[in-house]
N, C-alpha and C positions, 0 to 999 in steps of 0.2 A: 106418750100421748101427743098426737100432735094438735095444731092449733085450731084443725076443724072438730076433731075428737074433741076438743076441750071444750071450745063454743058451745057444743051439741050437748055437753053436760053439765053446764053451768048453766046454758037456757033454761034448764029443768029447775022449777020452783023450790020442790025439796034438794036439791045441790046449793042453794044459794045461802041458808043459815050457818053463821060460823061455826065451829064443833072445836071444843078446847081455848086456852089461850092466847093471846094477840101475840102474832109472830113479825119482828121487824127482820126488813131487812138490810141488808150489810150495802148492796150493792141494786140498782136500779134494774126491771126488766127489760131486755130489750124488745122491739119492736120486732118482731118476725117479716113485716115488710121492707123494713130501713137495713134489718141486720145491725140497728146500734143502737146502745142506751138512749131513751127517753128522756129529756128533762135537759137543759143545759149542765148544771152540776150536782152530786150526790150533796145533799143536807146533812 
């Protein structure tokens, strides 16, 4: 899915409710502009 695909389906009201349980994660997203993690460091 790329990141316009994804925008276009998460805009969608019913996409936006969670489904199942809280998923952490391991490692930060990165920014598809920057091409690099977000945040200065993983917590």
């Amino acid at each position: 899915m790329t990141p316009e695909e994804e925008h276009e389906f998460y805009g969608q009201p019913e996409n936006q409710l969670p489904q199942g349980p809280v998923r952490r994660r391991k490692q930060r997203l990165t920014d598809p502009e920057l091409g690099s993690a977000t945040g200065s460091s993983p917590r």
